[in-house]
N, C-alpha and C positions, 0 to 999 in steps of 0.2 A: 676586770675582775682581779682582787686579789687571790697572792698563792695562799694555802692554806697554812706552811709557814709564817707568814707574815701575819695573817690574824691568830693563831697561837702568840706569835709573841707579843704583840699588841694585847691579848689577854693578859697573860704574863704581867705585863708590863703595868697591867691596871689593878693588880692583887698586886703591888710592888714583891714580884717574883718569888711569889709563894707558891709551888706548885702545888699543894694541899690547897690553900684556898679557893685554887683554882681550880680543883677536881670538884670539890664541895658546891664551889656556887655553878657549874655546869649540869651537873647532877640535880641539885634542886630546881634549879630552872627548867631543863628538862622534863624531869617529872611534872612542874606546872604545866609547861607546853603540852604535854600531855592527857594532862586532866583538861584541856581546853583551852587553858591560857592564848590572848592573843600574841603572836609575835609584834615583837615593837619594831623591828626592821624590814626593808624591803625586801619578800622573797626572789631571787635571781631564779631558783628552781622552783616550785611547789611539791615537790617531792623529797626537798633537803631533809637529812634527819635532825629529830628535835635537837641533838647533840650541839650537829652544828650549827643550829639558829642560834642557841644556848652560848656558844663561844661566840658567834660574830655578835650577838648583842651584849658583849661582855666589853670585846672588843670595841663597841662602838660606842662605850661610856653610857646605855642605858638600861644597867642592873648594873648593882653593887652588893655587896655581900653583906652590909651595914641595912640596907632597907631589908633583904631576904629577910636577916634573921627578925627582925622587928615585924616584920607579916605572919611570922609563925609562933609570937609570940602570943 
């Protein structure tokens, strides 16, 4: 299992190091997870919070900030 350093900066690293972007596209993802949205990644817990499903699938190249905005359009 990764540390949770290590997927933060792998997020990071996929908004090439925008910490706004990467506040924003966590936050909305979040909030879809929570209106029901399915996670697109393997849960390790079932009890994770949407946050961080939000970040490790940010981290894992499947949500980008580019489709969000286009779904809420």
């Amino acid at each position: 299992m990764q540390r949770t350093e290590e997927i933060a900066a792998k997020a990071l690293n996929a908004v090439d190091n925008d910490r706004y972007k990467l506040t924003l596209l966590v936050a909305k993802r979040a909030e879809a997870l929570a209106e029901g949205a399915t996670p697109l990644i393997t849960l390790s817990n079932p009890k994770m919070k949407f946050t961080d499903i939000a970040l490790r699938e940010i981290a894992a190249g499947k949500v980008v900030l580019e489709a969000l905005i286009e779904s809420n359009r």
